[in-house]
N, C-alpha and C positions, 0 to 999 in steps of 0.2 A: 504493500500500500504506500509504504515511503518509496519508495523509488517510482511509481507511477505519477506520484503529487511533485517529484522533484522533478520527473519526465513532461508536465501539466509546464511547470513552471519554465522549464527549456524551451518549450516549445509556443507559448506565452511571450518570451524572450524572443528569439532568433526565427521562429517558424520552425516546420516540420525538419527541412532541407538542415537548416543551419543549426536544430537541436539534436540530430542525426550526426552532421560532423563534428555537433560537440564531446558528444559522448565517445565518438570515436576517439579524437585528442585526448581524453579524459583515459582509455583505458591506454592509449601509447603513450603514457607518461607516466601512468603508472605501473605499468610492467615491462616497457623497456626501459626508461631511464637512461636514456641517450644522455642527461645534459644542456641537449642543444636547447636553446629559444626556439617557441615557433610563435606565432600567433593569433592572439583572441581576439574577437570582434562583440561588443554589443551597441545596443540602439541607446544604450545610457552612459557611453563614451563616445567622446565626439572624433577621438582619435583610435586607430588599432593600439591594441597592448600585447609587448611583450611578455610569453610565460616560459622559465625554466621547467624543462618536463623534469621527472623524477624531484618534484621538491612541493614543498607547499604552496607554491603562487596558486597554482590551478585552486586549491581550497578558497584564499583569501579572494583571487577574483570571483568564485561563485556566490561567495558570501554579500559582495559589492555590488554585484552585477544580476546576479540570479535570486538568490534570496532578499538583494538591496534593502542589506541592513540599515541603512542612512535613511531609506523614503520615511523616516520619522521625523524629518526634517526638511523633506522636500517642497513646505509649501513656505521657508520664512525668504521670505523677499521685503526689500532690499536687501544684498548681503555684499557685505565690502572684502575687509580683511577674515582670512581663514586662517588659521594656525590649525597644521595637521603636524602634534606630535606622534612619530612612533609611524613614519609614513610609509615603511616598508617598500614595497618595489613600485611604489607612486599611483596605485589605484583607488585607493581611496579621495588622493589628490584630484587624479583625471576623473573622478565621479563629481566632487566639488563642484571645479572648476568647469564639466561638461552642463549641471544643472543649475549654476549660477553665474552666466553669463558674462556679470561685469564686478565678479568675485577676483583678491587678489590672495595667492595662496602661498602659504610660506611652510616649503615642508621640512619637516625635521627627519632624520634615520642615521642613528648612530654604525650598523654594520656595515664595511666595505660594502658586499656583496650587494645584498640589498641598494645600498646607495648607487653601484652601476647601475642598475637594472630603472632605478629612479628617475636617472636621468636620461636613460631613451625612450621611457616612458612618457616623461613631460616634455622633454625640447619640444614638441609641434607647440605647446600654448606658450612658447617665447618668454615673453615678459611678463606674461601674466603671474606665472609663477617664481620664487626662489626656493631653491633649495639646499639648505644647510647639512654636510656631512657632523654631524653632531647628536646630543640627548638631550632632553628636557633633564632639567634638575632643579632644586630648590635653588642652590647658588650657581657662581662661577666654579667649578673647580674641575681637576684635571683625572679625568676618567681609561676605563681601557673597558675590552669586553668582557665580561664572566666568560671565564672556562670552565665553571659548573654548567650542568645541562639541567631546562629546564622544561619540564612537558615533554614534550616529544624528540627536543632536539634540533628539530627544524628550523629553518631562517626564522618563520615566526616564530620563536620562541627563543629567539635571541636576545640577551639583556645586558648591562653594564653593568659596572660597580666602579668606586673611586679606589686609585690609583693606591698602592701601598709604597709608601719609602722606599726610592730608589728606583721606582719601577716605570718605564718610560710611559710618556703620556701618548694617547692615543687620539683622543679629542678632550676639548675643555665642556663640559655640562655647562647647557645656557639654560638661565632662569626663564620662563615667559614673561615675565614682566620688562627685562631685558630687549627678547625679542621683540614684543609689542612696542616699547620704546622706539628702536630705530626704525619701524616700518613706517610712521609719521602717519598712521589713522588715529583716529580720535577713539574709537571700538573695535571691538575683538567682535563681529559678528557669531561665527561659531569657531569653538575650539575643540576640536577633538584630541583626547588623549588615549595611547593603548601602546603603552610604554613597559609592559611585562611586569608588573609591580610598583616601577617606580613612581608611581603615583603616589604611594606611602610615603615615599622621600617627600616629595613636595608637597605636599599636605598638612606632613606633621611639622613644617616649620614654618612659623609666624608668615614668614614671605609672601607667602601667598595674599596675603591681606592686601598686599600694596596693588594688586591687579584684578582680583577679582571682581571686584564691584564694576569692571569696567566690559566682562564678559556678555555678552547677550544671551549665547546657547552653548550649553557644553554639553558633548556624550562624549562617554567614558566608559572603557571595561574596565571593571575590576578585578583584582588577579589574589584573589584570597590563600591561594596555594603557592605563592611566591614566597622570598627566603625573604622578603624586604619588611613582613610582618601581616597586620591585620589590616590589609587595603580599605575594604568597607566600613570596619569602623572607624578610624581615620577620618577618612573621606564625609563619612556621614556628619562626624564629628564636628567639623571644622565647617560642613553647610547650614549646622544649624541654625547660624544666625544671618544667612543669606535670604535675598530675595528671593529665590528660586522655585518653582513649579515643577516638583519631581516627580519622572515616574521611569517606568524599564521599557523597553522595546529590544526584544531580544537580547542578547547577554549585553547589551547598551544600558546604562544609567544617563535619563536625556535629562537636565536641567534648564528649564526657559523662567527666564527672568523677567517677570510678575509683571511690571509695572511697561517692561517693552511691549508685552501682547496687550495690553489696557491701552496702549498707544495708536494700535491699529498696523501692528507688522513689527516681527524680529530685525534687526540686523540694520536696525535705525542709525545714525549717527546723530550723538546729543554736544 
Protein backbone atom coordinates (compact mmCIF):
# COMPACT_ATOMS: atom_id res chain seq x y z
CA UNK A 1 0.00 0.00 0.00
CA UNK A 2 3.08 2.23 0.69
CA UNK A 3 4.74 1.80 -2.38
CA UNK A 4 1.51 2.24 -4.49
CA UNK A 5 0.70 5.98 -2.60
CA UNK A 6 4.49 6.76 -3.09
CA UNK A 7 3.98 5.40 -6.90
CA UNK A 8 0.38 7.90 -6.73
CA UNK A 9 2.62 10.50 -5.76
CA UNK A 10 5.56 9.90 -8.71
CA UNK A 11 3.35 9.84 -10.99
CA UNK A 12 1.27 13.19 -9.45
CA UNK A 13 4.85 14.56 -9.86
CA UNK A 14 6.60 13.67 -13.38
CA UNK A 15 3.57 11.72 -15.18
CA UNK A 16 3.35 8.07 -15.84
CA UNK A 17 6.56 8.32 -18.56
CA UNK A 18 8.67 10.33 -16.04
CA UNK A 19 7.45 8.27 -12.64
CA UNK A 20 8.50 5.12 -14.67
CA UNK A 21 12.02 6.48 -15.22
CA UNK A 22 12.02 7.56 -11.84
CA UNK A 23 11.95 4.55 -10.20
CA UNK A 24 14.18 3.04 -12.66
CA UNK A 25 17.16 5.67 -11.52
CA UNK A 26 15.97 4.94 -8.10
CA UNK A 27 16.68 1.01 -8.30
CA UNK A 28 20.34 1.89 -10.44
CA UNK A 29 21.60 3.77 -7.72
CA UNK A 30 20.73 1.65 -5.50
CA UNK A 31 22.14 -1.52 -6.59
CA UNK A 32 24.66 -0.59 -8.63
CA UNK A 33 26.33 2.37 -7.13
CA UNK A 34 28.38 3.52 -9.91
CA UNK A 35 29.09 6.94 -8.01
CA UNK A 36 28.53 8.70 -11.12
CA UNK A 37 25.90 11.91 -11.04
CA UNK A 38 23.01 11.59 -13.21
CA UNK A 39 20.02 13.54 -13.26
CA UNK A 40 16.77 14.50 -11.78
CA UNK A 41 14.14 16.52 -13.06
CA UNK A 42 10.85 17.85 -11.25
CA UNK A 43 8.05 20.42 -12.06
CA UNK A 44 9.05 22.12 -8.46
CA UNK A 45 12.62 22.86 -9.65
CA UNK A 46 13.08 25.20 -12.16
CA UNK A 47 16.53 23.83 -12.88
CA UNK A 48 17.74 19.98 -13.59
CA UNK A 49 19.41 18.55 -10.27
CA UNK A 50 22.37 16.73 -9.94
CA UNK A 51 22.03 13.18 -7.85
CA UNK A 52 25.03 10.83 -6.67
CA UNK A 53 23.73 7.40 -7.38
CA UNK A 54 24.69 4.83 -4.43
CA UNK A 55 24.36 7.65 -1.78
CA UNK A 56 21.44 9.47 -0.03
CA UNK A 57 20.72 12.59 -2.56
CA UNK A 58 18.15 10.37 -4.34
CA UNK A 59 16.21 10.14 -0.53
CA UNK A 60 16.67 13.83 0.34
CA UNK A 61 15.48 14.87 -3.34
CA UNK A 62 12.29 12.71 -2.89
CA UNK A 63 11.75 14.09 0.38
CA UNK A 64 11.87 17.87 -1.42
CA UNK A 65 10.59 17.02 -4.49
CA UNK A 66 8.19 14.05 -4.15
CA UNK A 67 6.84 14.07 -0.63
CA UNK A 68 7.60 18.29 -0.75
CA UNK A 69 8.27 18.47 2.76
CA UNK A 70 8.51 22.42 2.44
CA UNK A 71 4.71 22.96 0.71
CA UNK A 72 4.12 23.83 4.52
CA UNK A 73 5.32 26.84 3.57
CA UNK A 74 4.47 27.28 0.13
CA UNK A 75 1.90 29.98 0.31
CA UNK A 76 4.07 32.88 2.44
CA UNK A 77 4.68 35.42 -0.04
CA UNK A 78 6.47 38.10 -0.15
CA UNK A 79 9.71 36.33 0.69
CA UNK A 80 13.05 38.10 0.45
CA UNK A 81 16.14 36.80 2.27
CA UNK A 82 16.25 32.71 2.87
CA UNK A 83 18.88 31.23 5.07
CA UNK A 84 19.10 27.55 4.29
CA UNK A 85 21.33 26.07 7.17
CA UNK A 86 22.42 22.47 6.73
CA UNK A 87 21.81 22.95 2.72
CA UNK A 88 23.39 19.78 1.79
CA UNK A 89 23.63 19.05 -2.13
CA UNK A 90 21.45 22.40 -2.68
CA UNK A 91 17.96 21.08 -3.01
CA UNK A 92 16.23 22.26 -0.76
CA UNK A 93 17.82 25.79 -1.91
CA UNK A 94 16.63 25.17 -5.72
CA UNK A 95 13.18 24.24 -4.17
CA UNK A 96 13.37 27.93 -2.33
CA UNK A 97 14.50 29.64 -4.72
CA UNK A 98 12.21 27.77 -7.73
CA UNK A 99 8.91 28.67 -5.44
CA UNK A 100 9.88 32.05 -4.57
CA UNK A 101 10.80 33.82 -7.27
CA UNK A 102 12.37 37.15 -6.07
CA UNK A 103 13.70 35.17 -2.94
CA UNK A 104 17.53 35.73 -2.06
CA UNK A 105 19.16 32.49 -0.63
CA UNK A 106 22.11 32.11 1.37
CA UNK A 107 23.12 28.42 1.65
CA UNK A 108 25.05 27.01 4.36
CA UNK A 109 26.83 23.20 4.19
CA UNK A 110 29.79 22.52 6.19
CA UNK A 111 30.84 18.98 4.11
CA UNK A 112 33.35 19.18 1.19
CA UNK A 113 31.36 16.61 -0.69
CA UNK A 114 28.03 17.87 -0.30
CA UNK A 115 29.38 21.52 -0.90
CA UNK A 116 30.60 20.39 -4.65
CA UNK A 117 27.42 18.83 -5.54
CA UNK A 118 25.90 22.48 -4.01
CA UNK A 119 27.32 24.34 -6.27
CA UNK A 120 26.38 22.77 -9.78
CA UNK A 121 23.29 22.43 -8.32
CA UNK A 122 22.70 26.29 -7.83
CA UNK A 123 25.08 28.06 -10.44
CA UNK A 124 21.83 28.21 -13.13
CA UNK A 125 20.09 30.80 -10.23
CA UNK A 126 23.51 33.05 -10.53
CA UNK A 127 23.11 35.78 -8.16
CA UNK A 128 20.21 34.96 -6.71
CA UNK A 129 21.98 32.68 -4.41
CA UNK A 130 25.37 32.60 -2.02
CA UNK A 131 26.62 29.91 -0.83
CA UNK A 132 28.80 29.42 2.16
CA UNK A 133 31.28 26.33 2.56
CA UNK A 134 30.66 26.46 6.24
CA UNK A 135 28.11 25.43 9.62
CA UNK A 136 25.70 27.25 11.40
CA UNK A 137 26.95 27.72 15.09
CA UNK A 138 26.20 29.78 18.04
CA UNK A 139 29.44 31.61 17.62
CA UNK A 140 32.47 32.26 15.41
CA UNK A 141 34.65 29.40 16.14
CA UNK A 142 36.87 27.03 14.30
CA UNK A 143 35.22 23.77 13.45
CA UNK A 144 36.20 20.31 11.49
CA UNK A 145 33.99 17.32 10.61
CA UNK A 146 32.84 14.60 13.24
CA UNK A 147 34.44 11.40 12.57
CA UNK A 148 31.81 9.67 14.68
CA UNK A 149 29.05 8.26 12.55
CA UNK A 150 25.84 9.32 12.86
CA UNK A 151 22.54 7.48 11.73
CA UNK A 152 23.32 5.83 8.85
CA UNK A 153 26.43 7.38 7.92
CA UNK A 154 25.47 8.85 4.90
CA UNK A 155 26.22 12.49 3.57
CA UNK A 156 23.03 13.24 5.22
CA UNK A 157 24.02 12.42 8.21
CA UNK A 158 27.16 14.22 8.38
CA UNK A 159 27.86 16.73 11.28
CA UNK A 160 30.71 18.88 12.90
CA UNK A 161 32.17 19.47 16.06
CA UNK A 162 34.64 22.22 17.23
CA UNK A 163 38.15 21.89 16.68
CA UNK A 164 40.31 20.35 19.74
CA UNK A 165 43.91 21.84 20.60
CA UNK A 166 46.18 21.76 17.85
CA UNK A 167 43.88 20.37 15.45
CA UNK A 168 43.64 22.01 12.13
CA UNK A 169 40.78 24.04 11.26
CA UNK A 170 38.45 23.04 8.69
CA UNK A 171 35.98 25.86 8.47
CA UNK A 172 35.05 28.67 11.04
CA UNK A 173 31.08 28.14 12.44
CA UNK A 174 29.15 31.27 11.56
CA UNK A 175 26.42 32.44 13.99
CA UNK A 176 23.19 33.54 11.95
CA UNK A 177 22.98 36.52 13.37
CA UNK A 178 26.27 37.17 11.78
CA UNK A 179 25.19 35.81 8.41
CA UNK A 180 21.93 38.00 8.52
CA UNK A 181 24.19 40.81 9.27
CA UNK A 182 26.10 41.15 6.05
CA UNK A 183 23.21 40.02 3.79
CA UNK A 184 21.80 43.86 4.26
CA UNK A 185 17.94 42.78 4.57
CA UNK A 186 16.11 44.02 7.18
CA UNK A 187 14.27 40.13 7.63
CA UNK A 188 15.07 36.79 7.63
CA UNK A 189 11.81 35.66 5.66
CA UNK A 190 12.37 31.92 6.21
CA UNK A 191 15.19 30.10 7.86
CA UNK A 192 15.42 26.71 7.70
CA UNK A 193 17.74 24.69 9.86
CA UNK A 194 18.76 20.68 9.62
CA UNK A 195 22.10 20.87 10.88
CA UNK A 196 22.27 17.17 12.50
CA UNK A 197 21.88 18.21 16.09
CA UNK A 198 23.55 21.21 16.13
CA UNK A 199 20.63 23.06 16.76
CA UNK A 200 21.21 22.36 20.49
CA UNK A 201 24.42 24.40 20.17
CA UNK A 202 22.70 27.34 19.03
CA UNK A 203 19.89 27.39 21.12
CA UNK A 204 21.34 26.74 24.20
CA UNK A 205 23.37 29.85 24.01
CA UNK A 206 21.81 33.22 24.84
CA UNK A 207 22.89 34.27 21.15
CA UNK A 208 20.37 33.53 19.62
CA UNK A 209 18.23 36.32 21.24
CA UNK A 210 20.04 38.84 19.24
CA UNK A 211 18.35 37.49 15.92
CA UNK A 212 15.43 35.82 16.49
CA UNK A 213 12.90 38.21 16.85
CA UNK A 214 13.81 39.30 13.42
CA UNK A 215 12.94 35.77 11.86
CA UNK A 216 9.52 35.54 10.15
CA UNK A 217 9.34 31.53 9.46
CA UNK A 218 11.41 28.88 10.68
CA UNK A 219 11.22 24.96 10.00
CA UNK A 220 13.41 22.98 11.65
CA UNK A 221 14.28 19.19 12.29
CA UNK A 222 15.19 18.12 15.37
CA UNK A 223 17.69 15.47 15.92
CA UNK A 224 16.93 14.08 19.56
CA UNK A 225 19.31 11.07 18.91
CA UNK A 226 22.29 13.32 18.35
CA UNK A 227 25.60 13.34 20.60
CA UNK A 228 24.90 17.23 20.84
CA UNK A 229 22.02 16.47 23.78
CA UNK A 230 18.21 17.05 24.05
CA UNK A 231 17.57 19.18 20.73
CA UNK A 232 13.72 19.58 21.44
CA UNK A 233 13.84 20.51 24.73
CA UNK A 234 16.27 23.11 24.10
CA UNK A 235 14.78 24.38 21.38
CA UNK A 236 11.33 24.26 22.86
CA UNK A 237 12.91 25.94 25.80
CA UNK A 238 14.37 28.86 24.45
CA UNK A 239 10.74 29.42 22.12
CA UNK A 240 8.83 29.88 24.90
CA UNK A 241 8.92 33.31 25.17
CA UNK A 242 8.80 33.81 21.25
CA UNK A 243 6.01 35.16 19.18
CA UNK A 244 5.65 32.03 17.33
CA UNK A 245 2.65 29.83 15.95
CA UNK A 246 3.89 26.26 16.29
CA UNK A 247 3.04 23.29 14.91
CA UNK A 248 4.91 19.81 12.97
CA UNK A 249 4.43 19.19 9.24
CA UNK A 250 6.25 16.10 8.93
CA UNK A 251 9.46 15.54 10.93
CA UNK A 252 9.55 19.72 10.38
CA UNK A 253 8.85 21.90 13.48
CA UNK A 254 7.27 25.11 11.40
CA UNK A 255 7.30 28.32 13.45
CA UNK A 256 5.22 31.59 11.82
CA UNK A 257 5.44 34.45 13.71
CA UNK A 258 2.00 35.70 15.06
CA UNK A 259 1.86 39.20 14.40
CA UNK A 260 3.46 38.79 10.48
CA UNK A 261 0.22 36.45 9.60
CA UNK A 262 -2.09 39.30 11.44
CA UNK A 263 -0.33 41.59 8.98
CA UNK A 264 -1.73 39.86 5.89
CA UNK A 265 1.55 37.73 4.59
CA UNK A 266 4.98 36.07 5.93
CA UNK A 267 8.14 37.37 4.71
CA UNK A 268 7.12 41.16 5.10
CA UNK A 269 9.94 43.55 5.48
CA UNK A 270 9.29 45.99 8.65
Amino acid sequence: MRKAAAFFRLVKTYGIIGAVVYVFQHFHQRFLKTGHPYILISKYARYPLLCRSGTSDFYVFYQIFVEREYSCIDDFFPVGLVIDGGAYAGYSSAYFLSRFRDSYVIAVEPDPGNYSMMLKNLKPYKNRVKMLNSAIWSHYAPLTMSESKYRDGEPWSLHVRECRPGETTLFFGLDIGSIFKESGYSRISILKIDIEGAEAVIFSSPAYKTWIDKVDVMVIELHDDSSFGKCSEIFFSAMEKEDFEISRCGELTVCKRRHIRQAGGYGQVH
